[in-house]
C-alpha positions as CSV (number, residue, x, y, z in Angstrom):
1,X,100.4,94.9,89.9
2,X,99.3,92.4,92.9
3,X,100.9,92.9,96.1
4,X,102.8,90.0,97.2
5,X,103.8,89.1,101.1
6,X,106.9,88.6,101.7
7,X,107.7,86.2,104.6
8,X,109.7,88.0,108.0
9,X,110.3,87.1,111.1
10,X,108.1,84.7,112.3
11,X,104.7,86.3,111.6
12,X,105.4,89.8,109.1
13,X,104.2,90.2,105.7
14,X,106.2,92.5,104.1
15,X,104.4,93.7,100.8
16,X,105.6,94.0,97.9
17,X,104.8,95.0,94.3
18,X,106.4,95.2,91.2
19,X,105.1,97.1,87.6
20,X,108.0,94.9,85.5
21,X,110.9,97.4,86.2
22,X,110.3,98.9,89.5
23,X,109.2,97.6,93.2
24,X,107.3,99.1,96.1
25,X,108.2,97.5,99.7
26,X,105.9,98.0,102.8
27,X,107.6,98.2,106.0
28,X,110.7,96.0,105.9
29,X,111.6,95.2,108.7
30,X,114.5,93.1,107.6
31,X,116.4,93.1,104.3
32,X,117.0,89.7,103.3
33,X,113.6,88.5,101.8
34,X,113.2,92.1,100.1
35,X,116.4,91.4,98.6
36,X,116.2,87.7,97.4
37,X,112.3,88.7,96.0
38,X,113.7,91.7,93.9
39,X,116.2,89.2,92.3
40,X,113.9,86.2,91.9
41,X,111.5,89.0,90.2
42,X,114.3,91.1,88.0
43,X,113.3,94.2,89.2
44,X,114.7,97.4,91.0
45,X,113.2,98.5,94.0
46,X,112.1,102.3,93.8
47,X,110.1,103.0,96.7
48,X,110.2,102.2,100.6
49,X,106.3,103.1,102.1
50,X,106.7,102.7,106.6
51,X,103.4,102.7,108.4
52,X,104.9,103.2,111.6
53,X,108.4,103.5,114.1
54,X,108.3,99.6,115.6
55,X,111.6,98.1,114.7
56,X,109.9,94.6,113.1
57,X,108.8,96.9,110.4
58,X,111.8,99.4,109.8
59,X,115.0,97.2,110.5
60,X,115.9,96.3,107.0
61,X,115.3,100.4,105.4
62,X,119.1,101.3,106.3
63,X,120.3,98.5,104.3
64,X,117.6,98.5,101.7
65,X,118.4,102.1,101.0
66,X,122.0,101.7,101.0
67,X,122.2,98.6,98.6
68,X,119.0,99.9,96.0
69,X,119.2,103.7,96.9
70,X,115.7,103.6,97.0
71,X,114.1,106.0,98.0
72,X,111.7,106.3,101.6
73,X,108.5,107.5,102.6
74,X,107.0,107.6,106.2
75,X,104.8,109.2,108.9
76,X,105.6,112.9,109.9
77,X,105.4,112.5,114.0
78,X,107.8,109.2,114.2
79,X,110.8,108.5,114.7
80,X,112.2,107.0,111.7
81,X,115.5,105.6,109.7
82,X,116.5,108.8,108.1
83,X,116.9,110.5,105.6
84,X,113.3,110.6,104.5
85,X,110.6,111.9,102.9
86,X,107.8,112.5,106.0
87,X,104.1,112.6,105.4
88,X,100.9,113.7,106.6
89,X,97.3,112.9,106.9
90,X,95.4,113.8,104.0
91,X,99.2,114.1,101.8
92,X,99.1,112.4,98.5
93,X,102.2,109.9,97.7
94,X,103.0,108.9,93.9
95,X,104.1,105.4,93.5
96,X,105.1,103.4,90.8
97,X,102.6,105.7,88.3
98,X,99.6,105.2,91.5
99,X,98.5,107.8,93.8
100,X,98.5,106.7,97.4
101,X,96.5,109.0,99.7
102,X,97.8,109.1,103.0
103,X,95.6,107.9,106.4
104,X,96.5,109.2,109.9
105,X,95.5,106.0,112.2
106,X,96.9,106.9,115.7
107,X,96.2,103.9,118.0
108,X,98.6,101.3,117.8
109,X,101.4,104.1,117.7
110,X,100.3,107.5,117.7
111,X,102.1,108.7,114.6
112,X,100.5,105.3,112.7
113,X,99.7,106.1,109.0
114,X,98.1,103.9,106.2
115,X,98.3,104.1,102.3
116,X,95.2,103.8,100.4
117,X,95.1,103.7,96.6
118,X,92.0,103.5,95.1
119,X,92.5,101.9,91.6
120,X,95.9,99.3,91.4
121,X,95.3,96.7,89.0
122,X,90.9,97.6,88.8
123,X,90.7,97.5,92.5
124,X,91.6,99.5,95.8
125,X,94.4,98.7,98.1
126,X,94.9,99.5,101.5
127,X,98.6,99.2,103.6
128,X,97.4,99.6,107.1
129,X,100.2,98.0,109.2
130,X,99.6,97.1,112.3
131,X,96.0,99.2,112.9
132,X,93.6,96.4,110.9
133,X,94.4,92.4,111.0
134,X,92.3,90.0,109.4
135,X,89.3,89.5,112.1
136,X,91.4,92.1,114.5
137,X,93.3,95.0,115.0
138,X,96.3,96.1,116.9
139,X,97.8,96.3,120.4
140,X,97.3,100.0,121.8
141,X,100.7,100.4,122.7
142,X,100.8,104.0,122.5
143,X,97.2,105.4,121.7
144,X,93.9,105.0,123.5
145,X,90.5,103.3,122.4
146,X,89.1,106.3,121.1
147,X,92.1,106.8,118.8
148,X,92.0,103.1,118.1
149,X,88.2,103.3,117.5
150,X,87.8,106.6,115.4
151,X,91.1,105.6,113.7
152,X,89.5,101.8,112.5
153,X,85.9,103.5,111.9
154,X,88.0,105.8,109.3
155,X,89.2,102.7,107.3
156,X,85.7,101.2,107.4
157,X,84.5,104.1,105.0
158,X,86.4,102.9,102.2
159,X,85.3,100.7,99.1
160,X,84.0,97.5,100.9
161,X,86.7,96.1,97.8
162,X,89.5,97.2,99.3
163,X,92.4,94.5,99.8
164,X,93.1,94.9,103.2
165,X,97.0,94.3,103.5
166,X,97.9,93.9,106.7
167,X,101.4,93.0,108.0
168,X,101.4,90.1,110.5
169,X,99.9,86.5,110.1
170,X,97.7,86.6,113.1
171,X,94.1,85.7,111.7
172,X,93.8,82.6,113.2
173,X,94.4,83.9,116.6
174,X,92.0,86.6,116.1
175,X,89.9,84.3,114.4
176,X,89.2,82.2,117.9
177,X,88.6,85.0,119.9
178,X,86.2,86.5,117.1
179,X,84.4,83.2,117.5
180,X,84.4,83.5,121.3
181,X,82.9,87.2,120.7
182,X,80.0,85.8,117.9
183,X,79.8,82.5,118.3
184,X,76.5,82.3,116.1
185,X,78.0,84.5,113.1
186,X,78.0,82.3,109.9
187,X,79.9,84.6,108.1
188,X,82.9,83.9,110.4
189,X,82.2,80.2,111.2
190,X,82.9,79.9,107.2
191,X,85.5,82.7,107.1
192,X,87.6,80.3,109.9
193,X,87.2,77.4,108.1
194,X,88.3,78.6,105.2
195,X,91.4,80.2,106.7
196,X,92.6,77.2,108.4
197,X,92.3,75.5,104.9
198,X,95.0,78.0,104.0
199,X,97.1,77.9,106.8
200,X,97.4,73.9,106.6
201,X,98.6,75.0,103.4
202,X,101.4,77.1,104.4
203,X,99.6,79.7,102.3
204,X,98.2,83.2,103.6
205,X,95.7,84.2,104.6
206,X,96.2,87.5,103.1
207,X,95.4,90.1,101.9
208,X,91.5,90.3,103.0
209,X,88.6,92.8,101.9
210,X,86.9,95.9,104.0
211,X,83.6,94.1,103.2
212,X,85.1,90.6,104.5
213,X,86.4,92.8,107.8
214,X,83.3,94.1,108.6
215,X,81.1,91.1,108.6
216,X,83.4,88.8,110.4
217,X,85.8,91.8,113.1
218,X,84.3,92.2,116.1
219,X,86.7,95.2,116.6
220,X,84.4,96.4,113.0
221,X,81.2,95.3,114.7
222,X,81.0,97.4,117.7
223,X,77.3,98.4,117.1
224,X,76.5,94.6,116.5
225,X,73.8,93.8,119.2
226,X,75.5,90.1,119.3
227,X,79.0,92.1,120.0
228,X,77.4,94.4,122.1
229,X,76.2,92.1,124.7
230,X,78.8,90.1,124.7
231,X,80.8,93.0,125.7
232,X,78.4,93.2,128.5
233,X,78.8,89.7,129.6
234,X,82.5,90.6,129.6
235,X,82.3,93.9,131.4
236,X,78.5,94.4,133.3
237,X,79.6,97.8,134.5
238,X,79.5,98.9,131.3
239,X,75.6,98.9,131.3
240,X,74.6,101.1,128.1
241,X,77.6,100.7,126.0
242,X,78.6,103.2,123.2
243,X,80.4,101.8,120.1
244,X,83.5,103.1,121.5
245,X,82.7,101.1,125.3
246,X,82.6,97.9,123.0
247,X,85.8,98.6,121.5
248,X,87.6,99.1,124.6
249,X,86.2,96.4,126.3
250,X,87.1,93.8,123.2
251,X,90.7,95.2,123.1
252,X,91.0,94.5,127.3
253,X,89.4,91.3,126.5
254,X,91.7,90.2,124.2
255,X,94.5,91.0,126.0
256,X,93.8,88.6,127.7
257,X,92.3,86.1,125.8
């Protein structure tokens, strides 16, 4: 199975995946796409995974239930389309004949879970929502750095394979304030260029890897003396920054980048 990102909105991904007779959809937030890529593909959809309560990423589960009757699977402390089934950190999840373990990731919201799985078609997968982006992570519209921090230093720990599927099409905004973070890193000098390839494209630059996200994210790199001073630079009162110093001072910074 490969998991496939669907087109919403103006920026969402909504993955999907399909085993030939049955379809997994992550956080639709509308129905239409879902719908025309089920037909297009011949397949039923079975399972509804939700990372989180933001309307862009539940608006289309009423009507996906109602017209599929599939069935829906989301975090415990959110408020969510129900019915349900509601799930925890450290809970287990079987989909589509793969076990998805279940990631509390408070931060963006507080009740923000991902779903890792860590064999689907010889390689991990990760559906972390709105928490990781490609060379960024999420607003905190609900949590606080620490949360944000602790939360993203708990994905980091995973297989540095892991397909990183995120849900928004952000990476070349992140990509320029990554840049303005580490201007000397090669890694993401190449990584940019080869994402604006993609984009002139009109192709994704989804999904990414862990090992791709750590040597390009400054939001990863918080220990990174290059990240480090330049969090400095940014914020002087912050004289002998801890990881989690960095962090806040990147998300502040780009804010308001």
């Amino acid at each position: 199975m490969t998991p496939f990102p669907i087109p919403a909105f103006s920026d969402n991904y909504i993955w999907a995946m399909h085993d030939g007779r049955r379809a997994v959809v992550v956080d639709p937030g509308e129905p239409a796409g879902v719908l025309a890529w089920l037909a297009a593909e011949g397949v039923a959809l079975d399972t509804i995974l939700i990372t989180h309560h933001h309307p862009d990423h539940t608006g289309g589960v009423a009507e996906l239930r109602s017209v599929t009757g599939a069935r829906v699977i989301g975090p415990v402390r959110e408020a969510m389309p129900e019915p349900l089934q509601r799930v925890d950190d450290g809970e287990t999840v079987a989909v589509l004949g793969h076990s998805f373990s279940v990631i509390a990731v408070p931060g963006h919201t507080l009740g923000h879970i991902a779903y890792y799985c860590a064999d689907v078609s010889g390689e991990p997968l990760l559906f972390c929502g709105d928490t990781l982006f490609s060379a960024g992570c999420g607003r905190l519209f609900e949590g606080t750095p620490g949360q944000m921090h602790a939360s993203l230093s708990r994905l980091t720990e995973l297989p540095g394979n892991t397909r990183v599927c995120c849900t928004h099409e952000y990476t070349l905004a992140n990509l320029r304030f990554a840049q303005a973070v580490e201007p000397n890193n090669q890694a993401l000098q190449a990584y940019a260029q080869r994402c604006a390839d993609l984009r002139s494209q009109g192709k994704p630059t989804l999904p990414s890897t862990l090992e791709l996200e750590k040597a390009i994210n400054p939001f990863l790199r918080c220990a990174e003396p290059d990240v480090v001073r330049a969090a400095i630079i940014r914020a002087p009162e912050v004289t002998q920054p801890d990881a989690q110093a960095v962090f806040a001072t990147l998300r502040d910074w780009k804010n308001q980048f």
